[in-house]
C-alpha positions as CSV (number, residue, x, y, z in Angstrom):
1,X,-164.3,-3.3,65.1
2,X,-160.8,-3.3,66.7
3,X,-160.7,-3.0,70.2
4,X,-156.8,-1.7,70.0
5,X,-155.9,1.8,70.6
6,X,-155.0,4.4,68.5
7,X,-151.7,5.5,68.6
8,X,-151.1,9.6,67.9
9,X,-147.2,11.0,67.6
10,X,-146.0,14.1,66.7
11,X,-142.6,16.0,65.9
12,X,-140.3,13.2,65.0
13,X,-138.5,15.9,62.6
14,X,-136.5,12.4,61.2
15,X,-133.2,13.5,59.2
16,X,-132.8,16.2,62.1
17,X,-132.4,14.9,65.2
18,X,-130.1,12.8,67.4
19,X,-129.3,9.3,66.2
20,X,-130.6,7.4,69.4
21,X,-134.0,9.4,69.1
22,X,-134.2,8.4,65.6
23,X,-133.8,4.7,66.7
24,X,-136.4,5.5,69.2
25,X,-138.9,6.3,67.3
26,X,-138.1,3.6,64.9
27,X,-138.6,0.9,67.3
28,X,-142.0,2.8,68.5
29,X,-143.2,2.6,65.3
30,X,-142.7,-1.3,65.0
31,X,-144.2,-1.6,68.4
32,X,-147.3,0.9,67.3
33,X,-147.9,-1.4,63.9
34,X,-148.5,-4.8,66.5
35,X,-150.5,-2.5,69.4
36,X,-152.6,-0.1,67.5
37,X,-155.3,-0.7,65.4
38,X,-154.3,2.6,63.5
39,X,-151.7,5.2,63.9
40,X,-151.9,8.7,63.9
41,X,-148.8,11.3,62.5
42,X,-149.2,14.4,63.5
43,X,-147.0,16.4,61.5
44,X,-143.1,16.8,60.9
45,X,-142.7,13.4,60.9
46,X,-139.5,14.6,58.3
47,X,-138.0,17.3,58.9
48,X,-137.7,17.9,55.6
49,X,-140.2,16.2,52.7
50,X,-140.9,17.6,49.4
51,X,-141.7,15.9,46.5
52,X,-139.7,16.9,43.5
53,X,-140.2,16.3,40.0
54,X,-137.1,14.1,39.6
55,X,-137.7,12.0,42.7
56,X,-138.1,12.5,46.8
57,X,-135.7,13.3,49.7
58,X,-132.7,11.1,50.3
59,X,-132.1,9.2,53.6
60,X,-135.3,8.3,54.5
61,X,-135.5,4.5,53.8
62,X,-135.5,3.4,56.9
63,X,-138.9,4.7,58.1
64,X,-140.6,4.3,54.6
65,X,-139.6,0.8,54.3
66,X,-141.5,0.5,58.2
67,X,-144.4,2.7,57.3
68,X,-145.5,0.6,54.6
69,X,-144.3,-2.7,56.4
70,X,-147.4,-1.2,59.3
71,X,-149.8,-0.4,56.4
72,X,-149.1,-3.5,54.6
73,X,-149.9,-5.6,57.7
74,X,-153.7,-4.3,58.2
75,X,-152.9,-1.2,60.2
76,X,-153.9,2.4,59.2
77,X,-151.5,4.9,59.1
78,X,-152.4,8.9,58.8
79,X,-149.8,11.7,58.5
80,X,-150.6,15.2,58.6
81,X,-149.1,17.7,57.3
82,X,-146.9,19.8,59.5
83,X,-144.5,22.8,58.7
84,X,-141.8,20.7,57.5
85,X,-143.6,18.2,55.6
86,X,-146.7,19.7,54.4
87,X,-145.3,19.0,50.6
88,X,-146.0,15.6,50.8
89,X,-148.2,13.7,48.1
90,X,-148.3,11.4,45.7
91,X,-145.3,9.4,46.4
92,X,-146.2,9.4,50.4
93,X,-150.3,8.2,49.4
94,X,-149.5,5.5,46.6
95,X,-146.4,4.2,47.0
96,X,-146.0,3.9,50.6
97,X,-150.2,3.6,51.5
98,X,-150.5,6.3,54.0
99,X,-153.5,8.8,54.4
100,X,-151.7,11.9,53.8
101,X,-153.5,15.1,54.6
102,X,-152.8,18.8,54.5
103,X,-155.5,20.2,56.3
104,X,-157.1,19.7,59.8
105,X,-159.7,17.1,60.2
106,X,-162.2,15.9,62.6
107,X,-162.4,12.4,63.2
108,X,-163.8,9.8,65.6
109,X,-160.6,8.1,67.2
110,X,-161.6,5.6,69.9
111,X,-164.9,6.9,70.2
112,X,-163.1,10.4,71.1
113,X,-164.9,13.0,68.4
114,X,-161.3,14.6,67.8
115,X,-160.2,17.6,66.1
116,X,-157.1,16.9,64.7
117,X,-154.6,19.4,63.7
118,X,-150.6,20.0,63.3
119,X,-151.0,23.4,65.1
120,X,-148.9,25.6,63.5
121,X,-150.1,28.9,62.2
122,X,-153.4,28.3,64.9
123,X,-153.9,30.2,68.2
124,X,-152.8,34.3,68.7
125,X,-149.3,35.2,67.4
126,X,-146.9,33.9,65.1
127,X,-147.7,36.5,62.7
128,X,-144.6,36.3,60.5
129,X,-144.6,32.8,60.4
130,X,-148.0,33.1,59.0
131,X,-147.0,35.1,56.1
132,X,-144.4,33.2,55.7
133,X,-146.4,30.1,55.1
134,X,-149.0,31.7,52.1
135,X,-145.6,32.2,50.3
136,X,-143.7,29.0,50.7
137,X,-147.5,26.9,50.3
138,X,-148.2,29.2,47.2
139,X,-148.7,27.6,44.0
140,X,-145.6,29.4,42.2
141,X,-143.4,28.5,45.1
142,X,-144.1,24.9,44.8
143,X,-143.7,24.6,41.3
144,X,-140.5,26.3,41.2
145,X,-139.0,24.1,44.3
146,X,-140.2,20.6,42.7
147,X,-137.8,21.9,40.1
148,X,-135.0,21.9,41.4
149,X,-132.8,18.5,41.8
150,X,-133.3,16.4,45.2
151,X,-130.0,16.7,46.3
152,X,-130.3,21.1,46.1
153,X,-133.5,21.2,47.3
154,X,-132.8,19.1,50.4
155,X,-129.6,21.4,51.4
156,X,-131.9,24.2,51.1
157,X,-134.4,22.8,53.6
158,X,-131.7,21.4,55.8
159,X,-130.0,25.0,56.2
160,X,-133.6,26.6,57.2
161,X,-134.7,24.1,59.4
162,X,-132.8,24.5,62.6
163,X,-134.1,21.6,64.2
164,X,-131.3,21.4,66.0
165,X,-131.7,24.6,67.8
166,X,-134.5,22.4,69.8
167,X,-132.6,19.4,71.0
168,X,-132.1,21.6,74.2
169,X,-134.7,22.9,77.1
170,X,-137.9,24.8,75.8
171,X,-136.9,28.3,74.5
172,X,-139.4,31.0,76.2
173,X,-140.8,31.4,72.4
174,X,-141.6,27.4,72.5
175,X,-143.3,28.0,75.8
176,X,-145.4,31.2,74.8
177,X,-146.8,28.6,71.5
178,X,-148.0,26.5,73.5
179,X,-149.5,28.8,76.0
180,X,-151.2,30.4,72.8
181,X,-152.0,27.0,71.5
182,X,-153.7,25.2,74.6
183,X,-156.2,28.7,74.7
184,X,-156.9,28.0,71.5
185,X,-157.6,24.5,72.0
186,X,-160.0,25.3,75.5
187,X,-161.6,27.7,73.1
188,X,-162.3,25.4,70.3
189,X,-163.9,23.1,72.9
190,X,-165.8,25.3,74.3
191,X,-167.5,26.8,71.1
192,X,-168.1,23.0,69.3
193,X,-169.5,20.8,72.2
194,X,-169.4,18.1,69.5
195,X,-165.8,17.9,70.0
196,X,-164.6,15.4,72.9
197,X,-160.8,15.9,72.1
198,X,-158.5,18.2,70.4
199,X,-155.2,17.1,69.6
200,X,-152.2,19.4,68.4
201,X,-148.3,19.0,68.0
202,X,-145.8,21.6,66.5
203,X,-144.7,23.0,70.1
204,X,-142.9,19.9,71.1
205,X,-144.2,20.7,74.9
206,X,-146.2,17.7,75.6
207,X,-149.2,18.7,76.9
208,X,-152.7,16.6,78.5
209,X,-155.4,18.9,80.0
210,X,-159.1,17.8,80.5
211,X,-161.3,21.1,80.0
212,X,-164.4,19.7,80.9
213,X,-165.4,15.7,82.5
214,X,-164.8,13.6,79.8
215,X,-163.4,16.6,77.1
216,X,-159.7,17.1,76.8
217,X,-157.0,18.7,74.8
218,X,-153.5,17.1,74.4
219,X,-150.2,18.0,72.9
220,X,-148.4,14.9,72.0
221,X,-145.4,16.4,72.2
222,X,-142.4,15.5,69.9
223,X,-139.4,13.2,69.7
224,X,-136.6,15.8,69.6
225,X,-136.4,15.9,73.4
226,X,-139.3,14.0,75.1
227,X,-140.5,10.7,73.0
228,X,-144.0,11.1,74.0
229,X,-147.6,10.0,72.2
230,X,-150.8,9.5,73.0
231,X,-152.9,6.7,73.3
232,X,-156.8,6.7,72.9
233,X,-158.7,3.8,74.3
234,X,-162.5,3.1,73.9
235,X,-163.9,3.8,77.5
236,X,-160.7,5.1,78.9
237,X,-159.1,8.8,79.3
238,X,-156.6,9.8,77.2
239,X,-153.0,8.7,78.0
240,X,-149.9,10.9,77.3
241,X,-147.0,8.3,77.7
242,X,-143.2,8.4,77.2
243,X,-141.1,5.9,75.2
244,X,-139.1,4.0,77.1
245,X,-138.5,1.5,74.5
């Protein structure tokens, strides 16, 4: 068994943030691939990714070429779905070797019994969004999109995106998620005692609060304005760090 950490990031939103951050996260990738014994995605690591019929989103070489550099070289790398990237698949599982999932999962990370999640559409609120969600996840939806040719459906998600809207201070709406997102964390503790650790992105507030001795929940927070992630040690606390690089 590897006695490296696990390295968890979330909200890198490549393709729609600030060149320098991009490069960031870039070189904290290489770093995670020789530090970690896996490495943990936690949503909108695009901020845009569909896979279309006729091929996937442009622009992206960069990180794929890395991501499969990691995998190639023995370490793990898991990506979950978040409200940008959810359509992932085929292309993201066989040709690049990540673990790609679209659901929340619970996991043992470090010896931490962790729930892992993106967060969106969890916690009181957000009510449209939700709605909004069933259609644009719906079978009829998707099939229609992976239709269309690459370089339409990216401007599409581009122009909805508005990613940069949050390169800026947290908005009083980003602030009230993650309110409404750490209760529903403590909750979620409190009801599964099983759980050591719950771990959500998607506000892009990072976020480290032990409920309980030895049971925490953490927001990794995002790469948009902060360039934090979290690092899980056998025996040791959680860490939220920042990427100094």
């Amino acid at each position: 068994m590897s006695t490296k950490p696990v390295y968890i990031a979330s909200d890198a939103h490549l393709g729609g943030v600030a060149p320098q951050r991009e490069e960031a996260f870039l070189a904290w990738l290489a770093h995670a691939g020789n530090a970690a014994s896996r490495v943990v995605l936690n949503g909108d690591l695009f901020d845009f990714w569909f896979e279309y019929v006729w091929g996937v989103p442009r622009g992206y070489d960069g990180v794929l070429c890395l991501l499969r550099e990691v995998v190639d070289g023995g370490v793990p790398v898991t990506l979950m779905g978040g409200n940008h990237d959810w359509w992932g698949g085929r292309y993201l599982r066989e040709e690049i070797g990540l673990e790609f999932l679209q659901s929340p999962v619970v996991r043992d990370y470090a010896g931490f019994r962790t729930f892992l999640a993106h967060g969106d559409g969890l916690g009181k609120g957000d009510l449209g969004y939700r709605a909004l969600r069933l259609l644009l996840r719906g079978r009829a939806t998707r099939l229609a999109f992976s239709l269309l040719p690459p370089a339409v459906g990216d401007r599409i998600g581009g122009r909805v995106s508005q990613t940069e809207d949050r390169w800026g201070v947290s908005s009083e709406a980003d602030k009230d998620r993650s309110a409404a997102l750490e209760a529903w964390a403590v909750g979620k503790l409190r009801a599964e005692p099983e759980l050591t650790l719950v771990v959500l992105g998607h506000t892009h507030i990072p976020r480290i609060v032990e409920v309980e001795p030895g049971r925490w929940y953490v927001n990794a927070g995002d790469w948009v304005r902060n360039q934090t992630y979290l690092v899980l040690e056998a025996g040791a606390a959680p860490s939220l760090r920042r990427w100094e690089g």
